[in-house]
N, CA, C and O atoms as a MOPAC input file, in Angstrom:
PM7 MOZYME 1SCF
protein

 N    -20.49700 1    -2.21800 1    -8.71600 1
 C    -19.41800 1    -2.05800 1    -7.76400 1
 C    -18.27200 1    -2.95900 1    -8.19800 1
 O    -18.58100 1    -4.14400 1    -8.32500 1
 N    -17.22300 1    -2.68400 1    -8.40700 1
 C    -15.58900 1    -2.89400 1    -8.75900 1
 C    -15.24900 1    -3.93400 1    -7.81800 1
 O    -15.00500 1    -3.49600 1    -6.69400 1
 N    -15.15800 1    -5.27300 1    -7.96100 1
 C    -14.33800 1    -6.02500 1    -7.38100 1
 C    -13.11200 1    -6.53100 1    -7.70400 1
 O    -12.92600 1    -6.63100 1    -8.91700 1
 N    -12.10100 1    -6.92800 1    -6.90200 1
 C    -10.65200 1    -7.56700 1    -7.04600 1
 C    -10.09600 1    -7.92600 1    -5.76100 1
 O     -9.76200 1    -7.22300 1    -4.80800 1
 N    -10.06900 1    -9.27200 1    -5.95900 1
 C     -9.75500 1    -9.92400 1    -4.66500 1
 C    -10.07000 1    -9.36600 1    -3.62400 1
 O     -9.39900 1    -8.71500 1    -2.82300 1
 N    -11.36300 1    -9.70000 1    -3.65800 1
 C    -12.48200 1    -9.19500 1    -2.69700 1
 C    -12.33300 1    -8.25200 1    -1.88800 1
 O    -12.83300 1    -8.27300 1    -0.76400 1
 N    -11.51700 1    -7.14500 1    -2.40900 1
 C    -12.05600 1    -5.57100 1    -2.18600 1
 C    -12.67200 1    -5.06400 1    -2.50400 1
 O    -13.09000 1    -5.31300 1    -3.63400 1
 N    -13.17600 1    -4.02800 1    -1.80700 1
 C    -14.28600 1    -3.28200 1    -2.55600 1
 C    -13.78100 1    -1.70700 1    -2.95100 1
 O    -13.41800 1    -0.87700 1    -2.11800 1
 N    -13.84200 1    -1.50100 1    -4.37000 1
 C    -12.55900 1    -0.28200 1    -4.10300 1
 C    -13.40600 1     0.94200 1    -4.27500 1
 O    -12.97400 1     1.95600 1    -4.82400 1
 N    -14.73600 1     0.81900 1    -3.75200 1
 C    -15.48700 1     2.32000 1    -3.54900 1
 C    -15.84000 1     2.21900 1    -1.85600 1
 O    -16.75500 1     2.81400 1    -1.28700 1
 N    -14.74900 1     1.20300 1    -1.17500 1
 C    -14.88100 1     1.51400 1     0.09200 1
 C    -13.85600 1     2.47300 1     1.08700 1
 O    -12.74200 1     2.09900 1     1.45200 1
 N    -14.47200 1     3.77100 1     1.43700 1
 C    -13.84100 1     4.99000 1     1.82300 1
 C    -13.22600 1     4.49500 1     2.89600 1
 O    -12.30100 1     5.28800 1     3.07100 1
 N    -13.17000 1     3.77100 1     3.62900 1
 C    -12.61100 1     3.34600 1     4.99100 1
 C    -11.31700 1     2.90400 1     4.55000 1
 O    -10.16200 1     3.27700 1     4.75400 1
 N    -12.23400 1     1.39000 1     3.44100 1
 C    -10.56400 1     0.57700 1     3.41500 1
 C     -9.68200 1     1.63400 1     2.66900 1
 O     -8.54000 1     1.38100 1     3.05000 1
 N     -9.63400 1     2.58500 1     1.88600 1
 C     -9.25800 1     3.06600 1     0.86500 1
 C     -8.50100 1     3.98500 1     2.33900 1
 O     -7.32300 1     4.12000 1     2.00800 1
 N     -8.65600 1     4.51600 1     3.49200 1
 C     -8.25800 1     5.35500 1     4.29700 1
 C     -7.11300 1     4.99500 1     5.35400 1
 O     -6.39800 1     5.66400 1     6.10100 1
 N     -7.27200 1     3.56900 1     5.06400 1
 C     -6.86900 1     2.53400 1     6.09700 1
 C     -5.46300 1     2.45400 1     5.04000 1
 O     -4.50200 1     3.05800 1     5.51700 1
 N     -5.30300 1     2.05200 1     4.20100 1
 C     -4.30400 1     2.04200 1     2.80800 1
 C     -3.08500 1     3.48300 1     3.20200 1
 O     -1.88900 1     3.63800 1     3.45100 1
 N     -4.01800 1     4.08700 1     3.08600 1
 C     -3.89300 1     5.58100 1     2.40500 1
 C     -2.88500 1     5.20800 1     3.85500 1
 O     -1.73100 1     5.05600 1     3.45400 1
 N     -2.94900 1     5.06100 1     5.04000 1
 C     -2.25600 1     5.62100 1     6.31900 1
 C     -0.96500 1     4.91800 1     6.38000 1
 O      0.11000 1     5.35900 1     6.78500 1
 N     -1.24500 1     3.75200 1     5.91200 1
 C     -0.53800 1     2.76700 1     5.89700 1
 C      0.73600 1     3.25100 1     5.01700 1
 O      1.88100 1     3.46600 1     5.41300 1
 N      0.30800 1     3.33800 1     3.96800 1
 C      1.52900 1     4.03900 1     2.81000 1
 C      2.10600 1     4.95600 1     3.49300 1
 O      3.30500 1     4.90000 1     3.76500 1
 N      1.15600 1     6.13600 1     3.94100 1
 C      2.04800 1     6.93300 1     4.67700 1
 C      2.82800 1     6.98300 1     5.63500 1
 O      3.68500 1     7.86600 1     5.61300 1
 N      2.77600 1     6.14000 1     6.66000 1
 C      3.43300 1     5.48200 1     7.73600 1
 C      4.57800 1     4.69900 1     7.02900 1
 O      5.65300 1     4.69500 1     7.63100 1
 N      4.51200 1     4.05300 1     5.87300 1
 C      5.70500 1     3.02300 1     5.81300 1
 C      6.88800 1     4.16400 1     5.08600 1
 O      8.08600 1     3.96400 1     5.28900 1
 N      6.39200 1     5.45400 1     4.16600 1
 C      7.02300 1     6.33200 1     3.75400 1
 C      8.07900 1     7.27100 1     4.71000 1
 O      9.19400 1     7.75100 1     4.50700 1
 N      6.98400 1     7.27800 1     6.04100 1
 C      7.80600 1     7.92000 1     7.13100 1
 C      7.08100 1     9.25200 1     7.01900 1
 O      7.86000 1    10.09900 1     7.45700 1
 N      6.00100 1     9.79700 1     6.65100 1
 C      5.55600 1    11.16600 1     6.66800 1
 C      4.19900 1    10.92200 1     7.70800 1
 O      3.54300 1     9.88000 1     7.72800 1
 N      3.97100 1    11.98700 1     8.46100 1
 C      3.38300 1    11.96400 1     9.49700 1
 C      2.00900 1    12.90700 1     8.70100 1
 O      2.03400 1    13.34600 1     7.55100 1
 N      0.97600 1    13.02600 1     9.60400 1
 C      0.16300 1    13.65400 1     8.74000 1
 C      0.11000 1    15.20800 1     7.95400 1
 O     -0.13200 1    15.43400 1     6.76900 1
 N      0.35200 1    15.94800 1     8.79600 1
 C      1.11900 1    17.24800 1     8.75100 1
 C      1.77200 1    17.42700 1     7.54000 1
 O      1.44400 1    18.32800 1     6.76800 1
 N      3.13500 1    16.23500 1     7.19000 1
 C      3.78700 1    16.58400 1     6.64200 1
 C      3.32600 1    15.98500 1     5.41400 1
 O      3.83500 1    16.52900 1     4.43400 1
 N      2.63500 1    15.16600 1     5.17500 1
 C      1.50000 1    14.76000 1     3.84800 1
 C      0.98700 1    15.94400 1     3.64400 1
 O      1.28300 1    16.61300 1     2.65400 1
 N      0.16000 1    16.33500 1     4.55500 1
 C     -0.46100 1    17.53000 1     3.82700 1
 C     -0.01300 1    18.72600 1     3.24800 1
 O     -0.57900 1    19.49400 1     2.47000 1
 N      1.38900 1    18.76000 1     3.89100 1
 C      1.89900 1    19.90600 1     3.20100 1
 C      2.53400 1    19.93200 1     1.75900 1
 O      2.70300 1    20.75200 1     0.85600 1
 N      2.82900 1    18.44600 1     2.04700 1
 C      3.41800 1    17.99700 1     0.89100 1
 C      2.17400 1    18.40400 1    -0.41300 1
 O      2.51600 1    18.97200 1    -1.45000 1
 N      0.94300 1    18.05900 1    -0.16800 1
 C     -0.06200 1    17.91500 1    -1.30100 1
 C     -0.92600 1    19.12600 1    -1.03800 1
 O     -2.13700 1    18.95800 1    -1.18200 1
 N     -0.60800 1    20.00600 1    -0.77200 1
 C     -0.81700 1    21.60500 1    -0.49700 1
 C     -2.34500 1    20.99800 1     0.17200 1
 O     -3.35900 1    20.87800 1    -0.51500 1
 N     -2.27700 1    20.70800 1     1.40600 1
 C     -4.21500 1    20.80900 1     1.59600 1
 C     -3.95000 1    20.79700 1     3.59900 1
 O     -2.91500 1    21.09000 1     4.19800 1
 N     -4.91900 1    20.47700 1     4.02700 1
 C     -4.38500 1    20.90900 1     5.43700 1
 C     -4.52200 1    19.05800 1     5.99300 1
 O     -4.80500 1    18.06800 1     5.31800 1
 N     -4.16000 1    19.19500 1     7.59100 1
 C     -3.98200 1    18.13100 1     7.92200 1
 C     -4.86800 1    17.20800 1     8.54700 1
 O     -4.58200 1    16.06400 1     8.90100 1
 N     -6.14400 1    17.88100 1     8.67600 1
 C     -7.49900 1    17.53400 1     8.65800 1
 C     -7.91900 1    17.13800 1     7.85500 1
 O     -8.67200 1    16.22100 1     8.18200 1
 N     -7.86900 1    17.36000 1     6.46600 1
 C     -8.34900 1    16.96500 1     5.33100 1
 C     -7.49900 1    15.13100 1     5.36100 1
 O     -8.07100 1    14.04700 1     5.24500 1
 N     -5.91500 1    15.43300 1     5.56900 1
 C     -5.61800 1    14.40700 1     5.44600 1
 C     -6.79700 1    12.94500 1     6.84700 1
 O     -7.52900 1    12.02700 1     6.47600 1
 N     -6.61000 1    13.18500 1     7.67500 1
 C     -6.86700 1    12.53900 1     8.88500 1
 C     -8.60400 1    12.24300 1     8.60300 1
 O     -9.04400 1    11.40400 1     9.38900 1
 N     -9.60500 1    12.77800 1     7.64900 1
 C    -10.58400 1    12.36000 1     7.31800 1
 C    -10.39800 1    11.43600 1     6.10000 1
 O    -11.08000 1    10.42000 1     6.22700 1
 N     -9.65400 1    11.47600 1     4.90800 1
 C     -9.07100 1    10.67300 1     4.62100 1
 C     -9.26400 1     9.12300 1     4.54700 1
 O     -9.73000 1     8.19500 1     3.88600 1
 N     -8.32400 1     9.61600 1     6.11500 1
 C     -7.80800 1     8.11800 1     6.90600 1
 C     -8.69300 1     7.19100 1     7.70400 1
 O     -8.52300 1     6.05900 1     8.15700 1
 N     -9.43400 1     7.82600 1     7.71900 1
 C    -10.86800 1     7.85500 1     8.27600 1
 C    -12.23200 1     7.26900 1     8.02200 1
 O    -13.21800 1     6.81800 1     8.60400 1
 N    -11.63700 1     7.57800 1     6.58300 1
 C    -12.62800 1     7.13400 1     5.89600 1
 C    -13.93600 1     7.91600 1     5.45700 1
 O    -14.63900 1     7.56000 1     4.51100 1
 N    -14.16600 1     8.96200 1     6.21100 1
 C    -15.05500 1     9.95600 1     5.95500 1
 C    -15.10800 1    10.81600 1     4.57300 1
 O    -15.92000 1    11.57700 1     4.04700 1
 N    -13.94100 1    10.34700 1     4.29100 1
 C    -13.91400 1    11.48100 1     2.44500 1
 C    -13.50800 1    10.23000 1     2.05300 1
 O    -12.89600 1     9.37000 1     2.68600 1
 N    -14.03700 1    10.23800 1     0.63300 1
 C    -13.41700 1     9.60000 1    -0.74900 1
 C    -12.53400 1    10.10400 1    -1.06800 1
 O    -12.21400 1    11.25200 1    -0.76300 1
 N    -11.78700 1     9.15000 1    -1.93800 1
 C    -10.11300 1     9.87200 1    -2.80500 1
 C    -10.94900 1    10.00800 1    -4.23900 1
 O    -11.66200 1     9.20400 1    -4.83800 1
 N    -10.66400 1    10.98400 1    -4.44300 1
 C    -10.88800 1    11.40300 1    -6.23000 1
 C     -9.89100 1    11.25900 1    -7.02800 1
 O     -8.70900 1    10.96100 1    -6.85500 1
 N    -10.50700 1    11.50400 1    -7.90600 1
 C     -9.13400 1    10.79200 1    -8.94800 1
 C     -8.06700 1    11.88600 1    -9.14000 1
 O     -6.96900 1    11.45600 1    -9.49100 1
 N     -8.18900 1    13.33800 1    -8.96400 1
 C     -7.04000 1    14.21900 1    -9.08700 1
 C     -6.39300 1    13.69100 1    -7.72500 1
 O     -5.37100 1    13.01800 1    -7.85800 1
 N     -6.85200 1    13.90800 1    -6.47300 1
 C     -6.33700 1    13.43100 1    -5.15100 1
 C     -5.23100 1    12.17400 1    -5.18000 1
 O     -4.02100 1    12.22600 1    -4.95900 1
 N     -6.02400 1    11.08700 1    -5.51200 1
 C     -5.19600 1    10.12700 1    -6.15800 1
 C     -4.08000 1    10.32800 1    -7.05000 1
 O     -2.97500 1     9.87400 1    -6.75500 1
 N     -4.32300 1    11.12100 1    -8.36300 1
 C     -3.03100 1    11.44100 1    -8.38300 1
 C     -1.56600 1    11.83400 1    -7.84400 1
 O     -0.43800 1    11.43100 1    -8.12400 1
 N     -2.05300 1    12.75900 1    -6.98100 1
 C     -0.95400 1    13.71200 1    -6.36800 1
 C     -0.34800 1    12.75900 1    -5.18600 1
 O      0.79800 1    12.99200 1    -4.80100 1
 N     -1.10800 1    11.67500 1    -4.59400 1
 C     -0.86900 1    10.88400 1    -3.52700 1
 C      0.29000 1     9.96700 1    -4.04300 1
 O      1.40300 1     9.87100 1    -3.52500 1
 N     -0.33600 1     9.06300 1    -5.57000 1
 C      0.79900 1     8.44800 1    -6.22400 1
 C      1.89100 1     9.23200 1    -6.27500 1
 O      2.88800 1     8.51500 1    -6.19300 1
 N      2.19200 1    10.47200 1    -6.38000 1
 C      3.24000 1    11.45200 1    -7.15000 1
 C      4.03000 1    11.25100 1    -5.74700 1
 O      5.01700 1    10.52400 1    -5.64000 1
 N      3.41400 1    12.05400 1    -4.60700 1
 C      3.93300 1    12.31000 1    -3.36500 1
 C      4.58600 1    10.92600 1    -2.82500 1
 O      5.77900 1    10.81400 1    -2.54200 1
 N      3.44600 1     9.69900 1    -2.70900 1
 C      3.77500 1     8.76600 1    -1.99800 1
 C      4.73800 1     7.86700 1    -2.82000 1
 O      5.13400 1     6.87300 1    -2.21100 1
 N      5.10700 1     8.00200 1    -3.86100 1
 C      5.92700 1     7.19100 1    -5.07500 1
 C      5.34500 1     5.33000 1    -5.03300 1
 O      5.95100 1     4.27400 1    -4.85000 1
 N      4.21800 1     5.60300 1    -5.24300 1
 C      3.29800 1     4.14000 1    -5.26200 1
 C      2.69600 1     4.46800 1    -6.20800 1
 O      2.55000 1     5.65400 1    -6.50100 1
 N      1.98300 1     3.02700 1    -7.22600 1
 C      1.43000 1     3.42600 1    -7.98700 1
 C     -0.17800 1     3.09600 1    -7.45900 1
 O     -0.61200 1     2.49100 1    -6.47900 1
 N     -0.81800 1     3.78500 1    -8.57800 1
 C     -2.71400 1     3.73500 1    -8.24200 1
 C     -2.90100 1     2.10100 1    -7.56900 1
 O     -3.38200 1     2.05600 1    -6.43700 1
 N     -2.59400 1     1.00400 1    -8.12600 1
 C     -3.31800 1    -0.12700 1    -7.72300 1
 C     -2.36700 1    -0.33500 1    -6.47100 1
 O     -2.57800 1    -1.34600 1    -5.80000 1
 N     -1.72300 1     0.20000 1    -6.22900 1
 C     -1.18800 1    -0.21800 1    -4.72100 1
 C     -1.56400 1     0.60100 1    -3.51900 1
 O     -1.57800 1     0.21200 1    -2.35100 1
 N     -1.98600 1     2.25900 1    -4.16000 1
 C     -3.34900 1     2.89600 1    -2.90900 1
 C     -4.42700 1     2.49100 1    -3.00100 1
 O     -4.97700 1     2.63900 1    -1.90900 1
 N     -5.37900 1     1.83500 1    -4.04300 1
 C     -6.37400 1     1.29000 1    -4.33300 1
 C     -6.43000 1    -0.24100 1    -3.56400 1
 O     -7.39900 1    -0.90400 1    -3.19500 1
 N     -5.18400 1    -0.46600 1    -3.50000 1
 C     -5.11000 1    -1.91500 1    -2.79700 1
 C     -5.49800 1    -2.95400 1    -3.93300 1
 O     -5.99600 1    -3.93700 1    -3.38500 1
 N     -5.45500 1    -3.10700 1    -5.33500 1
 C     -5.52800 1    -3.88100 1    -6.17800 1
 C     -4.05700 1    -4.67200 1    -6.64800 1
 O     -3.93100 1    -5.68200 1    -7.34200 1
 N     -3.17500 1    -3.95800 1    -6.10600 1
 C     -1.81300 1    -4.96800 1    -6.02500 1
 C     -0.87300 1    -4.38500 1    -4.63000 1
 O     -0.77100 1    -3.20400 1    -4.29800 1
 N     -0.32700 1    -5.41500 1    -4.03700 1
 C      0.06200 1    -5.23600 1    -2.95800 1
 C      1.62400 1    -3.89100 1    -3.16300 1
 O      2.44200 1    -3.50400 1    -3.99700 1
 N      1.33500 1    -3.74100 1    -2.20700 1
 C      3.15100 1    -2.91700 1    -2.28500 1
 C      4.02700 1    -3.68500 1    -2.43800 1
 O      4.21200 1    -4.72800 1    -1.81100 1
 N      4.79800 1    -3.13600 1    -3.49000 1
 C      6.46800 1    -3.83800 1    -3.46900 1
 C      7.14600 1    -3.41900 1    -2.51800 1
 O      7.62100 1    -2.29200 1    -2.66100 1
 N      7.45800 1    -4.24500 1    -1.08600 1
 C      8.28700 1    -4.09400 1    -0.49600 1
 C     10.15600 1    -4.19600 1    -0.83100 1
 O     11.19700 1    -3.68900 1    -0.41300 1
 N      9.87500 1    -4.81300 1    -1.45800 1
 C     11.21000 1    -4.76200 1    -2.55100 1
 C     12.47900 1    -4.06400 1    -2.59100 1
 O     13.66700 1    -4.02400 1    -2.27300 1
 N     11.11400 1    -3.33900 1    -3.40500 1
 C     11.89700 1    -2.08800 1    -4.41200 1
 C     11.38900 1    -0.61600 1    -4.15300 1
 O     11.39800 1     0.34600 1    -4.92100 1
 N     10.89500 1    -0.72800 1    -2.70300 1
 C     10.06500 1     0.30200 1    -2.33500 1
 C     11.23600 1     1.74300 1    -2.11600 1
 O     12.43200 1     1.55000 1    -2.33400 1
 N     10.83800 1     2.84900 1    -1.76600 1
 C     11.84500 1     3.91000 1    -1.43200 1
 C     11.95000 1     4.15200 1    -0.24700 1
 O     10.91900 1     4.22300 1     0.42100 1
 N     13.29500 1     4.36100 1     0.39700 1
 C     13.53200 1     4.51200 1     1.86900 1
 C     12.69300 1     5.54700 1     2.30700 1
 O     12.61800 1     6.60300 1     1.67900 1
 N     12.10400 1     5.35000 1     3.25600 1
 C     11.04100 1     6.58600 1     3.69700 1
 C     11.89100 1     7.92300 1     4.14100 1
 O     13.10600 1     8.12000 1     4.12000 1
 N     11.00200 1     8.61400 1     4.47600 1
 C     11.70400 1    10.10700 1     5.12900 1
 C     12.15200 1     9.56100 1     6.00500 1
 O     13.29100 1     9.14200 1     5.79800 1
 N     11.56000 1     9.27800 1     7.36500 1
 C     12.17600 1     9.22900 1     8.43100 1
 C     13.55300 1     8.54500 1     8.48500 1
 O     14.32900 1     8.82500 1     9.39900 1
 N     13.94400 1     7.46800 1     7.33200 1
 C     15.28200 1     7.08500 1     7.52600 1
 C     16.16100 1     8.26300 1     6.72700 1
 O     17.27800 1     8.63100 1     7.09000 1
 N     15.40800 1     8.80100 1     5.51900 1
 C     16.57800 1     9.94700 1     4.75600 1
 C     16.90800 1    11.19800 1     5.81800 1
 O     17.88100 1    11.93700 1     5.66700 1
 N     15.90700 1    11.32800 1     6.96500 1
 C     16.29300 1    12.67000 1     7.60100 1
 C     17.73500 1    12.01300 1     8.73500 1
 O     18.77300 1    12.54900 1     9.12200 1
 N     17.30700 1    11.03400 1     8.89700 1
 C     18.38800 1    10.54200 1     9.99200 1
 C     20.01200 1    10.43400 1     9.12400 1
 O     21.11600 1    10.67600 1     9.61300 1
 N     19.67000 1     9.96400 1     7.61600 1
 C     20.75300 1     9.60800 1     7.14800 1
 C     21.90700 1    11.02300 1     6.75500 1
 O     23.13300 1    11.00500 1     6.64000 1
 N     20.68600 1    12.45000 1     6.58700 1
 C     21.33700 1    13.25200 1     6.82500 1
 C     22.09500 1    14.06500 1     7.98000 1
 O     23.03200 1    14.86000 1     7.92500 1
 N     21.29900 1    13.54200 1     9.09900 1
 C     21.81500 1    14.05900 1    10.39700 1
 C     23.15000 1    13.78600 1    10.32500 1
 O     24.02700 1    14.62100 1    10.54600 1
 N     23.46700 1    11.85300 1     9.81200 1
 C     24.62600 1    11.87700 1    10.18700 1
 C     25.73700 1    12.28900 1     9.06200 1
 O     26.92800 1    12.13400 1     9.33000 1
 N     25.36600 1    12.76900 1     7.91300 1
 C     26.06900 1    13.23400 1     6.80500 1
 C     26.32500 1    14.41100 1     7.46000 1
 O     27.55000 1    14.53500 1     7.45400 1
 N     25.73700 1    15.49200 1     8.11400 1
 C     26.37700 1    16.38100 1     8.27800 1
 C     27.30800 1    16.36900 1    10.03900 1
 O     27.83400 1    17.33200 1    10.59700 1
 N     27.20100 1    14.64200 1    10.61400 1
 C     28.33100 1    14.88500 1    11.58900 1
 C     29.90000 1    14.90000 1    10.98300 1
 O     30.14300 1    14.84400 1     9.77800 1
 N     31.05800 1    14.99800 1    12.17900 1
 C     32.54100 1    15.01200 1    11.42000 1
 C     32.72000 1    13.53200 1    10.69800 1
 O     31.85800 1    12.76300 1    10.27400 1
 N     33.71600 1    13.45700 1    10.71300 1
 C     33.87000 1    12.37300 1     9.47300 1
 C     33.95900 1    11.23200 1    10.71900 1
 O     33.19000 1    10.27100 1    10.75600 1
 N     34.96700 1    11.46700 1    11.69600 1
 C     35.39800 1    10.42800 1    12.61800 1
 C     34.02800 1     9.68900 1    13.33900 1
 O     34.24400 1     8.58200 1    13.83200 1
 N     32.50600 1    10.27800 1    13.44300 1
 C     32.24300 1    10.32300 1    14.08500 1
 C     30.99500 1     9.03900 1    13.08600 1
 O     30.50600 1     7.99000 1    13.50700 1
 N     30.80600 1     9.81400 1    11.49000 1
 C     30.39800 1     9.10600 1    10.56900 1
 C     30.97200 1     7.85300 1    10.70700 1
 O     30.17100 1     6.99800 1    10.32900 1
 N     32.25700 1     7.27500 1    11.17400 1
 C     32.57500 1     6.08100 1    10.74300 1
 C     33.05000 1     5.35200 1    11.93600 1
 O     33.79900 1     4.37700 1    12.00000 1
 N     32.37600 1     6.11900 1    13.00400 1
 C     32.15300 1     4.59600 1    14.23600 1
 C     30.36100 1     4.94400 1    14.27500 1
 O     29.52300 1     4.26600 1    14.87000 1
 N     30.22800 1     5.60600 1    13.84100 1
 C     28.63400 1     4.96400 1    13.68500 1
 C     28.25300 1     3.71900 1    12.87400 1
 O     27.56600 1     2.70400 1    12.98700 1
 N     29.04600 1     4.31900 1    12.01400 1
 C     28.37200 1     3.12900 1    10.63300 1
 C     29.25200 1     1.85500 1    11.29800 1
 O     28.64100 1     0.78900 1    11.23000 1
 N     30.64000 1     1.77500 1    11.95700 1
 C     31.09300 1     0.74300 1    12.36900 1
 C     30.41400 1    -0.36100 1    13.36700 1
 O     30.70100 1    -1.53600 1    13.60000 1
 N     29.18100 1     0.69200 1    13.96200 1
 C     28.16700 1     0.50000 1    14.91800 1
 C     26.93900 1    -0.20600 1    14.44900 1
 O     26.30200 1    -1.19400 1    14.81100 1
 N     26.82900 1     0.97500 1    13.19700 1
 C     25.22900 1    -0.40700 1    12.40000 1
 C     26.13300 1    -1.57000 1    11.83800 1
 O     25.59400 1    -2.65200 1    12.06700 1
 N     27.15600 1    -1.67600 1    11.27500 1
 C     27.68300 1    -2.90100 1    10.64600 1
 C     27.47900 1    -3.97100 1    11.57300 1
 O     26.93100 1    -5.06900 1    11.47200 1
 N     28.31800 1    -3.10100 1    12.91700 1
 C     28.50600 1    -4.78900 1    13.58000 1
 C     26.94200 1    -5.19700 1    14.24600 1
 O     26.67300 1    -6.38900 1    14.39900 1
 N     26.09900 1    -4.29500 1    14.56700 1
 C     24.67400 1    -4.52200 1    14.54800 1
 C     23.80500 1    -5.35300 1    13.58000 1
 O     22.88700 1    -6.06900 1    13.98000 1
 N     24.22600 1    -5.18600 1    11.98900 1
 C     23.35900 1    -5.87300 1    11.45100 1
 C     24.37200 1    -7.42800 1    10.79700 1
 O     23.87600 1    -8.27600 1    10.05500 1
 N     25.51700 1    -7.44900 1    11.20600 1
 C     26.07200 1    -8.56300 1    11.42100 1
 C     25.50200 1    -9.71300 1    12.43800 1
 O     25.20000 1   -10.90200 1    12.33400 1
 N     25.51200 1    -8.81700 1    13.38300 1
 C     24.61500 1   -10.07300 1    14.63000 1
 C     23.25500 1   -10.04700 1    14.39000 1
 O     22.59300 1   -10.98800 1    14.82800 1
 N     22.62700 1    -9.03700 1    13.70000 1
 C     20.93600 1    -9.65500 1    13.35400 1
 C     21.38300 1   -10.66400 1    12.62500 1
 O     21.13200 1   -11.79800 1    13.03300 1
 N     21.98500 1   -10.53100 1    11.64700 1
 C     21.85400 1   -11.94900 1    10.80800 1
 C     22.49300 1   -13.36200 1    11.09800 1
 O     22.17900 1   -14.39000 1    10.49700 1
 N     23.30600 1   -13.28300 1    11.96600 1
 C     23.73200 1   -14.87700 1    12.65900 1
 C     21.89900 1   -15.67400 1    13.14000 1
 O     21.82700 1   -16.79100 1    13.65000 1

């Protein structure tokens, strides 16, 4: 059995627990994982579950979909929060407001500015 910093990486749970996690910080809900990786959304939610193992084609397509690499669904190196990619849920919003009028684009954004001005005081 495979150890690294005392994971155990033939454990289907923790490996499910990961798996949700990525997907949650990506912004894809289960549904939309699964559609993404052509399989249904049950399949995903056992998964998560822990009840199925990830195989190594599975794993592939998860890295592809989830834009993480293997040791960061495996949990052998942490996620780069970093340099990570804005999830869906912020790209769908960012298009909502791409397709409002222009005037409307720029007291919003005048709105997050002065918002994330006062987070940071």
């Amino acid at each position: 059995m495979a150890r690294k910093r005392g994971l155990q990486l033939d454990d289907p749970v923790e490996a499910g627990r990961r798996l949700a996690e990525l997907r949650m910080e990506r912004g894809f809900n289960q549904a939309e994982l699964a559609e993404q990786l052509g399989i249904t959304q049950s399949l995903i939610s056992q998964y998560e579950r822990g009840e199925l193992r990830l195989n190594a084609a599975m794993i592939a397509r998860l890295i592809q979909v989830l834009g993480v690499s293997a040791d960061e669904l495996l949990g052998l190196q942490k996620t780069n929060q970093n340099g990570k990619k804005p999830s869906r849920k912020l790209l769908r919003r960012l298009e909502q407001i791409e397709s409002l009028p222009k005037r409307k684009q720029e007291a919003l954004i005048q709105t997050i500015d002065a918002f994330l001005k006062a987070s940071q005081t």
